[in-house]
N, C-alpha and C positions, 0 to 999 in steps of 0.2 A: 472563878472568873472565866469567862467565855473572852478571850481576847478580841478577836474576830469570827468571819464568819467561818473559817475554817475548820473553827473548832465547835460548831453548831452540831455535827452529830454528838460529840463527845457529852455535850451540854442536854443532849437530850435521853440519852444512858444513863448521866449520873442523876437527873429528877424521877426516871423510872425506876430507877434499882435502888436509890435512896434518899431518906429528908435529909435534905439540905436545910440546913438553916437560912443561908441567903445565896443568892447566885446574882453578880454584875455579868451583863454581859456589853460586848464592844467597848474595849479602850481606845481612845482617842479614832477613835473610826473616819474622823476629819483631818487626820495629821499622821502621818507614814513616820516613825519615828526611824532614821536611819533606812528606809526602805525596807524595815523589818514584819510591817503589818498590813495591809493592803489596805486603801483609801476604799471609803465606804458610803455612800451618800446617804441622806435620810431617807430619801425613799426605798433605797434597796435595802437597807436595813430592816426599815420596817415590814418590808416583802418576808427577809430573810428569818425576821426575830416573832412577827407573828404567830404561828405555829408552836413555838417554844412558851411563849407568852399564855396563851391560849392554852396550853394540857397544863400547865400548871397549876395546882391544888393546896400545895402547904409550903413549899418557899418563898419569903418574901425576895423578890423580886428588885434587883437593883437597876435602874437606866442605864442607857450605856455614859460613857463621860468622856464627853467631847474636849478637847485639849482645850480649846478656847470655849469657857464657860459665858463670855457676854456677845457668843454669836447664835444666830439662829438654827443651828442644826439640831439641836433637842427637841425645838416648837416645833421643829418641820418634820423630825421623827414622830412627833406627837400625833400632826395633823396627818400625817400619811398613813398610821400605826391606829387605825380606828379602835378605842374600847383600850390599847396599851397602859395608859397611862392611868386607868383606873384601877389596873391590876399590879399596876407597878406601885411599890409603899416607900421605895428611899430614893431616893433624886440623887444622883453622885457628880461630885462636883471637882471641877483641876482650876484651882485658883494660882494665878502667878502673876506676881504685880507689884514692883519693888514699891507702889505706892501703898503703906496699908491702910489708908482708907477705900481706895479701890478693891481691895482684896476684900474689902467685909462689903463692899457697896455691889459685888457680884454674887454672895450669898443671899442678901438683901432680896437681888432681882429674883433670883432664884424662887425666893418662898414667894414675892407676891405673883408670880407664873402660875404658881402652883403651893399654895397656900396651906393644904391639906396633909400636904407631904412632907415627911421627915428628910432631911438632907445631910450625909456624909459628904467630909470636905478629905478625899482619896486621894489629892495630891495640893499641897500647900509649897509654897514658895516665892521670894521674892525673882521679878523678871532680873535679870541683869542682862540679859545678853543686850547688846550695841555699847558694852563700856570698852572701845577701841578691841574689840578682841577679847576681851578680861572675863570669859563667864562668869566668876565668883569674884567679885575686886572686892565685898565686904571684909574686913575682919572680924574675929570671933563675935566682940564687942557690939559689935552694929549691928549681924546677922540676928544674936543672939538679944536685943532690943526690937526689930522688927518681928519676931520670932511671937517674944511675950505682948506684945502691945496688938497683935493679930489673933490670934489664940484667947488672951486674954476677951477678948470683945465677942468671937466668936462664943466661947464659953455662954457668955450671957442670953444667946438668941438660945428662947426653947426648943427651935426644931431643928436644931445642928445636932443631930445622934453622935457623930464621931467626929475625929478631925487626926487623921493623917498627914504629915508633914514630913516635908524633905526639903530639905534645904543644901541639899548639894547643886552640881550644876554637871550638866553634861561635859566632858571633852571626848570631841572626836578623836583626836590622835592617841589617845591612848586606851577609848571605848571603856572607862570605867567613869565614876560620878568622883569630884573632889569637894574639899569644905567640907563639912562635916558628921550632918548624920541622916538618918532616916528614923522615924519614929511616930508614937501615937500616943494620942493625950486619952 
């Protein structure tokens, strides 16, 4: 994974000196986790990932994955990223949304955007933040119902390749994830 654009030289050493089976590049490029990643617009992305996008021959190529998957930053990387997206084969998705119907209705949008394409779901989870403070206020119980009844449904759409899930929650004060796991179906 290509985090940012920082790591664009790197990304462009490892497709020359080796196959890769697949390469993401830019995580959440619209959301600075922690001030840890630099904010990235769609169009300097696509300035940025061009070139990378373009000498590419045998990796399949993953989008970058915008933290907020039902906004327009991927269309707009799309439309700025002329020929990108034809070369691109897996659509990567950060779905969180303690509703799960919302969580499968943002896959949904995803495939009719772009129909063609296979879509990994790279980061799964229910929203909770604005519960008074509480990032994880589920218990096992609930988390663990939201979990199968989201999952489960994804399962069924043919062009969901993968589905990664985390169902922890950020805390800042202690900079580690709590609740319970991280994993992949």
């Amino acid at each position: 994974m290509v985090t940012d654009l920082t790591e664009r030289v790197d990304a462009f050493l490892k497709l020359q000196s080796s196959e890769l089976p697949f390469l993401e590049r830019y995580n959440e490029p619209d959301f600075s986790f922690l001030d840890a990643t630099p904010l990235t617009s769609a169009a300097d992305s696509a300035e940025h990932l061009k070139p990378l996008i373009d000498m590419n021959t045998v990796t399949t190529l993953i989008s970058p994955a915008p933290a907020f998957t039902g906004d327009s930053w991927l269309q707009d990387f799309a439309e700025h990223c002329t020929g990108c997206m034809d070369k691109i084969g897996i659509v990567a998705a950060h779905v969180y949304s303690v509703n799960s119907t919302g969580s499968i209705d943002q896959i949904k949008m995803l495939h009719d955007r772009w129909p063609e394409k296979k879509i990994w779901v790279t980061e799964l989870a229910p929203s909770t933040e604005g519960n008074g403070g509480d990032h994880c206020p589920w218990l096992v119980k609930e988390m663990k119902s939201w979990m199968t009844e989201v999952v489960t449904e994804l399962k069924k759409l043919d062009y969901v390749e993968e589905i990664f899930w985390n169902t922890g929650a950020w805390v800042y004060a202690v900079f580690s994830f709590l609740c319970y796991a991280w994993g992949r179906e």
